[in-house]
C-alpha positions in Angstrom: 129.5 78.9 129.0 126.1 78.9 128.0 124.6 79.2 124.4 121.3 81.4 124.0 121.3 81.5 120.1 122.5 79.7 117.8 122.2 79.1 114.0 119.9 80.4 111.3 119.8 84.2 112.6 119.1 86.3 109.6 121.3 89.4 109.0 121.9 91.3 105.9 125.9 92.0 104.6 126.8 94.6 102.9 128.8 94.6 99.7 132.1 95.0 101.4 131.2 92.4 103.9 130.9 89.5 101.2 127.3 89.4 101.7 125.0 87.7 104.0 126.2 85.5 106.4 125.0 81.8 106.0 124.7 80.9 109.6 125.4 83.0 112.9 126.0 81.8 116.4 126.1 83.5 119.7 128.1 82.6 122.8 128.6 83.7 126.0 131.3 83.1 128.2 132.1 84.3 131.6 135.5 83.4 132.1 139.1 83.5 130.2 139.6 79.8 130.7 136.1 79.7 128.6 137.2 81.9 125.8 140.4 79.9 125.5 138.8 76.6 125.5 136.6 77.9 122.6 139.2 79.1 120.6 140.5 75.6 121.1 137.4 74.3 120.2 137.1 76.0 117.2 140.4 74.4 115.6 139.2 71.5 115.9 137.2 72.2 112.8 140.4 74.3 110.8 142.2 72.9 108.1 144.4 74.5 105.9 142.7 77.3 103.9 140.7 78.5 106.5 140.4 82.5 106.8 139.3 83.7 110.1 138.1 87.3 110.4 138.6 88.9 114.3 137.5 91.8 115.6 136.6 93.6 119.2 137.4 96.1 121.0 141.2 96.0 123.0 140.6 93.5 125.7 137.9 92.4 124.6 139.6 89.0 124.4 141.0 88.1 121.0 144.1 87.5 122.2 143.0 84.7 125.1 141.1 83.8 122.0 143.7 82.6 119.1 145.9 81.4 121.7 143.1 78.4 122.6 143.1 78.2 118.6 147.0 77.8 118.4 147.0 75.1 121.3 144.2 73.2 119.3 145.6 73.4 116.2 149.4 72.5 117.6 151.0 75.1 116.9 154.5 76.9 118.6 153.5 79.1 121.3 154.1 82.4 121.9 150.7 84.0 120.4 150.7 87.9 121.7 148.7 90.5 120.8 150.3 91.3 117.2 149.9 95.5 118.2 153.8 95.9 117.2 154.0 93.0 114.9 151.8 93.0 111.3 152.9 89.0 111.3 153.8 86.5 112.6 153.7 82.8 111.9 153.3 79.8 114.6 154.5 76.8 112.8 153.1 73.4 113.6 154.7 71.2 116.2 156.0 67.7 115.5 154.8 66.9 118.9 151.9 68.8 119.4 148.2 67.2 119.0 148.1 67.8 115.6 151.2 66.7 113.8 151.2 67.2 110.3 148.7 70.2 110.8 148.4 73.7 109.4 150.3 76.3 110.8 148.9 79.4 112.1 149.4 83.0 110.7 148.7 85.6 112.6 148.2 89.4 111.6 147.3 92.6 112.7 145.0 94.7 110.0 144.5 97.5 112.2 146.8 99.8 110.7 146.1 98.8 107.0 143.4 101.1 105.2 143.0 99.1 102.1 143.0 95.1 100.5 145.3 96.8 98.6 147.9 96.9 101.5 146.7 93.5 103.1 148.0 92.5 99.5 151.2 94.2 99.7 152.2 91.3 103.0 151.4 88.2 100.4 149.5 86.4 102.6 148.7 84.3 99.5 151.7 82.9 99.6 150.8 80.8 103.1 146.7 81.0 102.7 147.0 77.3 101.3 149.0 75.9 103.6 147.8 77.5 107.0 145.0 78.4 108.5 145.1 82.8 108.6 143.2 84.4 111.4 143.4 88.2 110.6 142.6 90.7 113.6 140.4 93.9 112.4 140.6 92.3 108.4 136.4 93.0 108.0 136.2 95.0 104.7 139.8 94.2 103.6 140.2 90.2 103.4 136.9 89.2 102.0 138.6 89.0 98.7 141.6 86.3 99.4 139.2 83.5 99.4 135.3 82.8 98.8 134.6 81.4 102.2 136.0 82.4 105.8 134.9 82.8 109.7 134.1 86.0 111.3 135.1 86.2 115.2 133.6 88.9 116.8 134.1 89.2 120.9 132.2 92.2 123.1 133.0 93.0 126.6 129.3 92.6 128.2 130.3 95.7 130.5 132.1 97.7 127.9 134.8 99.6 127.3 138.6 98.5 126.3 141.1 97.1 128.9 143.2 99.6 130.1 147.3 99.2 129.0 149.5 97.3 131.2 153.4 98.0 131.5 154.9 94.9 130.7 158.5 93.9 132.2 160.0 94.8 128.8 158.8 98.3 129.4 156.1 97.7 126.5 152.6 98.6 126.9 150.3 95.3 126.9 147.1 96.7 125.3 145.3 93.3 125.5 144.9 92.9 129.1 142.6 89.6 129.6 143.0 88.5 132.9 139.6 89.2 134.3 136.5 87.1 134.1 133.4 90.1 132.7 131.3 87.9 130.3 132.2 88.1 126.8 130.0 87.8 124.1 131.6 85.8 121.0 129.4 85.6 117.8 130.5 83.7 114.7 129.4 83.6 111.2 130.2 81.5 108.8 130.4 82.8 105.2 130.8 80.6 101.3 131.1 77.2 100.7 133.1 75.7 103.0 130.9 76.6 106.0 127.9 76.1 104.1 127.3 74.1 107.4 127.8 75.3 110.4 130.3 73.5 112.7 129.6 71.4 116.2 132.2 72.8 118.8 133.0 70.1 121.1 133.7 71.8 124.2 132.9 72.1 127.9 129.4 74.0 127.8 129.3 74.0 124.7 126.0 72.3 123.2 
């Protein structure tokens, strides 16, 4: 996993966007296991409150993604691409690393058009008290809370994953088995990421 930029990359936000970001870093990782340990990684900085932003293209990765961030945050498994489900909730495990910790809401914005429908699911009522990573929320979470992370992941090669039959006889539109390079940038946007976090993690410097 290597890190060609990092930090202090300037880049204008529009309106909808919240603004500028304060900080921007790039990644690259060539591998799945990578991506995962990232996402791992990255919870080691979450704490309840937190708002994570994820986008990319299908198979681009976010699913390999917030399952590294459930396992680091200690969370129940069973993080799946949420294409059928609009939410789920991973509650924290007793046992797992972080007992104590945050839980982890999951949602899919993909088919919402509006904040006005991200507000009709209440995520307000768990915001507090878990950390909310919302896949394809840019332009429609921005106003839950003054600060959050954007995740965005790019195929280096291009082009979404192709759907998978799955032995339920549902179609798996997050195929992420294979090792193309990802690209993973991160932003970091209001006060609570005023500084911009050190991810302990293989290859990571």
């Amino acid at each position: 996993m290597s890190v060609p930029e990092t930090g202090g990359v300037p880049e204008t936000g529009g309106k909808e966007s919240g603004g500028a970001p304060l900080w921007v870093q790039t990644l690259t990782v060539t591998t799945a296991d990578q991506t995962h340990a990232l996402g791992a990684a990255l919870a080691g900085v979450l704490r309840a409150g937190d708002l994570l932003v994820l986008t990319g293209e299908l198979g681009a990765g976010k699913t390999t993604f917030t399952q590294g961030l459930g396992e680091g945050l200690g969370v129940r498994e069973g993080i799946i691409s949420p294409t059928f489900v609009l939410v789920r909730i991973h509650p924290n495990l007793p046992e797992g690393p972080r007992p104590g910790g945050p839980d982890l809401v999951h949602v899919d914005a993909y088919r919402l058009g509006s904040a006005a429908e991200i507000d009709d699911i209440d995520l307000e009522n768990t915001l507090d008290s878990a950390v909310t990573v919302v896949e394809w929320g840019r332009d429609r979470v921005e106003h839950l809370t003054e600060s959050r992370l954007e995740v965005e992941l790019h195929r280096q090669l291009g082009g979404a994953a192709p759907a998978h039959q799955t032995g339920n006889g549902a179609l798996d539109f997050e195929s992420e088995d294979d090792d193309e390079a990802r690209t993973i940038i991160i932003r970091g946007f209001g006060p609570r990421w005023a500084e911009q976090p050190v991810l302990a993690a293989e290859g990571i410097s």
